[in-house]
C-alpha positions as CSV (number, residue, x, y, z in Angstrom):
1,X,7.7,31.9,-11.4
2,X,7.1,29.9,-7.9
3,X,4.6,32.0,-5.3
4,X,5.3,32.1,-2.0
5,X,2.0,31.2,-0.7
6,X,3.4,28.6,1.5
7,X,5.9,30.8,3.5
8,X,5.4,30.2,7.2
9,X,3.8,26.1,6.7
10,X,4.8,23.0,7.2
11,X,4.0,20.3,5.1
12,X,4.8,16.4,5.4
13,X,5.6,14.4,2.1
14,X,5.9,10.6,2.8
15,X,7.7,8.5,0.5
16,X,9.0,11.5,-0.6
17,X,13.1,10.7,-2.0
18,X,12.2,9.9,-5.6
19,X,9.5,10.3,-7.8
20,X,5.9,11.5,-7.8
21,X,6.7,12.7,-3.7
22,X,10.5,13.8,-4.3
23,X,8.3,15.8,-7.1
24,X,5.3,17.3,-5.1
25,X,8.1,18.2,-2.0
26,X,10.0,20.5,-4.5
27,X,6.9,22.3,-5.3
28,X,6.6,23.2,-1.6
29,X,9.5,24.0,-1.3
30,X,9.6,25.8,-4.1
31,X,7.0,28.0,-3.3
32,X,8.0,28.8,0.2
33,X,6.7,25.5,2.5
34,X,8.7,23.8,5.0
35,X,9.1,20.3,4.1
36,X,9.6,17.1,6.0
37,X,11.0,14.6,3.5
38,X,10.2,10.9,4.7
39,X,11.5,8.0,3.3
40,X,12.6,4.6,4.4
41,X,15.4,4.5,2.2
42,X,18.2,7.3,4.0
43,X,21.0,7.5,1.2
44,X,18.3,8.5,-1.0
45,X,16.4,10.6,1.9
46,X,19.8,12.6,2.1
47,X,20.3,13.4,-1.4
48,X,16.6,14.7,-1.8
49,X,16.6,16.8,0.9
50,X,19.8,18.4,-0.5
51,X,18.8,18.6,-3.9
52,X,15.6,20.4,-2.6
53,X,18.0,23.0,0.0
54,X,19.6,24.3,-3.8
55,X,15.7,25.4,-4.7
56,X,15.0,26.5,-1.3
57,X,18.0,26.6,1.0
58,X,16.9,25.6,4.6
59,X,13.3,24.4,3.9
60,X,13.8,20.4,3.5
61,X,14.0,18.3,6.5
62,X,15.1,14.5,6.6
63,X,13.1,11.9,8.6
64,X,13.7,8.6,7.5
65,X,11.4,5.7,8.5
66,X,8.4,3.0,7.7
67,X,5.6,5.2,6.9
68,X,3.7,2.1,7.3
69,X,4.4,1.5,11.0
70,X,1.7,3.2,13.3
71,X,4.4,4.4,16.3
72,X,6.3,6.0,13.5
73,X,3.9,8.3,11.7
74,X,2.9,9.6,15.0
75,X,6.9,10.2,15.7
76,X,7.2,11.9,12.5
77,X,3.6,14.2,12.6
78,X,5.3,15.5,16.4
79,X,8.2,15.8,14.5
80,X,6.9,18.1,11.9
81,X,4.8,20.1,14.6
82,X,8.1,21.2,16.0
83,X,10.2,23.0,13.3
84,X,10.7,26.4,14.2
85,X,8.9,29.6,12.5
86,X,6.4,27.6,10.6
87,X,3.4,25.7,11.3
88,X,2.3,22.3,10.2
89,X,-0.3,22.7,8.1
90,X,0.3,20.2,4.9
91,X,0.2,16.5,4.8
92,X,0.8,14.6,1.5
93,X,0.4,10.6,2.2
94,X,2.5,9.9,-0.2
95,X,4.0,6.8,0.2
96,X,3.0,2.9,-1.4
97,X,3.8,0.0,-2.7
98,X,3.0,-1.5,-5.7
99,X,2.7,-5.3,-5.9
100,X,2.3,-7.3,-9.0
101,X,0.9,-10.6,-8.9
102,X,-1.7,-13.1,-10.4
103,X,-5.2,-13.2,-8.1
104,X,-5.0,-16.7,-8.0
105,X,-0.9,-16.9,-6.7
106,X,-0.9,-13.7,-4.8
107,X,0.5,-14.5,-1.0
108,X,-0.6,-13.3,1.7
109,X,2.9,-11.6,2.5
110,X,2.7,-9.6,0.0
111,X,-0.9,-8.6,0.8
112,X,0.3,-7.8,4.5
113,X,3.0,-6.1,3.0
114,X,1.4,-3.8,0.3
115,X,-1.5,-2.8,2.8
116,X,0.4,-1.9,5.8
117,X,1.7,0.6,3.8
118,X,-1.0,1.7,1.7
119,X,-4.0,1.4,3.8
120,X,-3.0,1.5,7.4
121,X,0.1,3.9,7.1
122,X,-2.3,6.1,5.1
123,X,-5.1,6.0,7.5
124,X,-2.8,6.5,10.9
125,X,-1.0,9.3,9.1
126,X,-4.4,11.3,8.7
127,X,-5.2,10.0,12.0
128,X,-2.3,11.8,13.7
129,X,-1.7,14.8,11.4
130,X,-5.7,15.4,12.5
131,X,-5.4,15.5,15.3
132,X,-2.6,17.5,15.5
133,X,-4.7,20.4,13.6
134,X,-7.4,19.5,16.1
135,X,-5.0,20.2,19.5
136,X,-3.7,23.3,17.2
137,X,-6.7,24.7,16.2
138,X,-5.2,24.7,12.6
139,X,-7.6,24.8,9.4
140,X,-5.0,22.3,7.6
141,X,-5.0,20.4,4.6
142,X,-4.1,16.7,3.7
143,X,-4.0,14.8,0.4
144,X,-3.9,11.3,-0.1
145,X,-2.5,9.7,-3.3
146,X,-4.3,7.1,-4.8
147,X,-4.2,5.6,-8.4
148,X,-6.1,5.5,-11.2
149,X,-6.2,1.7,-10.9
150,X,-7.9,2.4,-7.8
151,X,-10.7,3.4,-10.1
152,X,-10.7,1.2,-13.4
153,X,-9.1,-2.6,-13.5
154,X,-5.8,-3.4,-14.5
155,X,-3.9,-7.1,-15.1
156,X,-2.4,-8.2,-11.9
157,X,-3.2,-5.8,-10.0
158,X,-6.3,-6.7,-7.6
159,X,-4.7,-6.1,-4.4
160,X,-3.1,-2.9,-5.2
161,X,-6.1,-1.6,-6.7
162,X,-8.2,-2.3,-3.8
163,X,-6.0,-0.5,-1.7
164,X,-6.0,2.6,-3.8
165,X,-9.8,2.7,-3.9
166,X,-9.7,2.3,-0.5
167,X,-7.6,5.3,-0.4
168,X,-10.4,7.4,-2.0
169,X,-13.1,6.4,-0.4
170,X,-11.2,7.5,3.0
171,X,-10.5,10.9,2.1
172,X,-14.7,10.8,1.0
173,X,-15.1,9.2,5.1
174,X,-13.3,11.8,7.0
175,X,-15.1,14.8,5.7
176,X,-17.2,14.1,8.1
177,X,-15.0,13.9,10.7
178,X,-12.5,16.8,9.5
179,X,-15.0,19.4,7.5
180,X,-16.1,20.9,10.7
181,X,-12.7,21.3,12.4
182,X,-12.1,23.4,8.9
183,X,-9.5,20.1,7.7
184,X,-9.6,19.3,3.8
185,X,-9.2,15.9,2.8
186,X,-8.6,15.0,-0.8
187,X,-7.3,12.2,-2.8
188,X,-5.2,12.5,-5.8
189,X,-4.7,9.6,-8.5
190,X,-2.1,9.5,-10.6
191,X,-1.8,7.3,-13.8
192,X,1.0,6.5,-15.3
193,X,4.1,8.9,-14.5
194,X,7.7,8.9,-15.4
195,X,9.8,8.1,-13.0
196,X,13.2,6.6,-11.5
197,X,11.1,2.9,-11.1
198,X,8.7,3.0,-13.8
199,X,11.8,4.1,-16.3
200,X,13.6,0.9,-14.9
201,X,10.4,-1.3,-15.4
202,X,9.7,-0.7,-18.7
203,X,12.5,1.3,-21.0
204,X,9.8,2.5,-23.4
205,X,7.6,3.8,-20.6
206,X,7.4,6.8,-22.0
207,X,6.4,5.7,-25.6
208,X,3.7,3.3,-24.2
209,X,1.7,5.8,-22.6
210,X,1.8,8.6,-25.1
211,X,0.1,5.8,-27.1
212,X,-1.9,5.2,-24.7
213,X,-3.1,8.6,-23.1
214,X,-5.8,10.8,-24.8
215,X,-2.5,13.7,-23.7
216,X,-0.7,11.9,-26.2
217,X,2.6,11.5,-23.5
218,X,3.4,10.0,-20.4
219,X,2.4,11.7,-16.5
220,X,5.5,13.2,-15.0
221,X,5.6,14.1,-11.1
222,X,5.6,17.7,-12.3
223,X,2.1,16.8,-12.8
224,X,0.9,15.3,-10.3
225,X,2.5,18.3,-7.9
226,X,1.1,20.6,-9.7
227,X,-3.0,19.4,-8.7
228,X,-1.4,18.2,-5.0
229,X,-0.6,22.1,-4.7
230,X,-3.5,23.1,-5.8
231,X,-5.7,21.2,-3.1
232,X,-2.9,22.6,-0.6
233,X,-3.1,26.1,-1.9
234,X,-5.5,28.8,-1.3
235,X,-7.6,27.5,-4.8
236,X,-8.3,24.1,-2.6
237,X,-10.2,26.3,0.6
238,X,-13.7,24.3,-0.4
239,X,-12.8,21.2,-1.9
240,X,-13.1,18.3,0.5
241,X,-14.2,15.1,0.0
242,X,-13.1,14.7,-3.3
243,X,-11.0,12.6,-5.5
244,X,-8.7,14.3,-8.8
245,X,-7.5,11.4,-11.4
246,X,-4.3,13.0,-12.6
247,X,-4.1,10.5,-15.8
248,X,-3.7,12.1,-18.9
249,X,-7.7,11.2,-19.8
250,X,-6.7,7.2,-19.3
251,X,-9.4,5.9,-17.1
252,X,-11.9,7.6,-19.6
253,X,-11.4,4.8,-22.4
254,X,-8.1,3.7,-23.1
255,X,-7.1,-0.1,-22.9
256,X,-3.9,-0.8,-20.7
257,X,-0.6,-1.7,-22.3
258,X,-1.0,-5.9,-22.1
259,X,-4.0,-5.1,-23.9
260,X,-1.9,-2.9,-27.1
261,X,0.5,-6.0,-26.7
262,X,-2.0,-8.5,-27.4
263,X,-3.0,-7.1,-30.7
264,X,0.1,-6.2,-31.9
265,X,1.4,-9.5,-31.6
266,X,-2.0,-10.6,-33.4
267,X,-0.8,-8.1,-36.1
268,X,2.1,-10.6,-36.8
269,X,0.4,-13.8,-37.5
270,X,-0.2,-14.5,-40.8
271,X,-3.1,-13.9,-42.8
272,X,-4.5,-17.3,-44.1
């Protein structure tokens, strides 16, 4: 059963519609936060926030936009600051893009693209949320999501990677900045979860990783929520600094799934 803990805060969730952040904004919600749901897509923004009004009717609050744009996250952290009979306190930089591509043919739009988000949408939303806490004299918490890839290599993925590692060593950064003000700053990594775009990627998604993970299944946003509210919650008061892998025990050995390919297709040749 959900505890209330939350009643009477505010918490932003970028990127927030679908998946790992429509996942962690229910269990605010859930357990009595205020939640401003960003996404840049606003027929899925809409449906999210109404899914997560049945759970807690009155707590989930559209703003749709680029969390990647600089003027925007500052629009949406003043935003936040005003709802009524609650107090920002939460920020989840949620949002990111994942970009696929060989080292050697990776363009620099895509670079642009997947850092803007990642990096400087991440680093401008701390930024503001900050100093929001700062003005406020608010002890508040934020949590950046990185990756687990941010933390061991995986195929096609160097840019990506480099952005979640980035992401880590940030939180690690603004302890010193935010410890004194009483700010927490932690990131969580994620491996593999199940969700609405990793289900359409790969149909066995599920089956893959339970083969792969020491867990024996695939992540699911449930998950990944689950340690988010933890750093949030009262249990997270002095932890800063610090970054969670959220993995299923991945990163501690496991190969990554081109790797099962390979030798299952060198299962098939023939034996001479």
């Amino acid at each position: 059963m959900p505890s209330p803990f939350f009643n009477g805060q505010t918490a932003i969730v970028t990127g927030a519609a679908t998946g790992i952040g429509f996942g962690i904004a229910r269990y605010l919600v859930e357990n009595g936060a205020s939640v401003v749901v960003n996404d840049i897509n606003p027929t899925a923004t809409a449906e999210a926030v109404g899914e997560l009004n049945s759970f807690g009717p009155g707590r989930a609050f559209p703003y749709v936009g680029d969390a990647g744009s600089v003027d925007f996250v500052y629009e949406l952290v003043d935003f936040a600051a005003t709802l009524e009979n609650s107090t920002l306190k939460m920020i989840v930089a949620n949002a990111g893009l994942t970009e696929f591509g060989s080292f050697f043919e990776f363009s620099e739009e895509s670079f642009d693209r997947l850092t803007a988000l990642n990096l400087k949408g991440t680093f401008f939303l701390a930024q503001a949320a900050a100093r929001q806490f700062r003005q406020e004299g608010t002890a508040g918490r934020i949590v950046l999501i990185g990756s687990n890839v941010g933390n061991r290599a995986y195929p096609d993925l160097a840019a990506y990677g480099m952005s979640k590692a980035g992401i880590a060593m940030l939180a690690q950064q603004l302890t010193l900045d935010l410890a004194p003000l009483g700010i927490t700053v932690n990131c969580v990594a994620p491996g593999a979860v199940l969700t609405e775009r990793t289900e359409m990627e790969e149909p066995d998604y599920a089956g893959v990783w339970s083969i792969l993970n020491p867990t024996g299944r695939v992540g699911l946003p449930a998950d990944v929520a689950a340690a988010v509210g933890f750093l949030l919650g009262p249990g997270g008061a002095h932890i800063t600094g610090q970054q969670l892998l959220v993995d299923g025990g991945w990163s501690a050995y496991a190969a990554s799934p081109q790797f099962v390919d390979r030798i299952r297709e060198g299962a098939k040749k023939p034996q001479v």
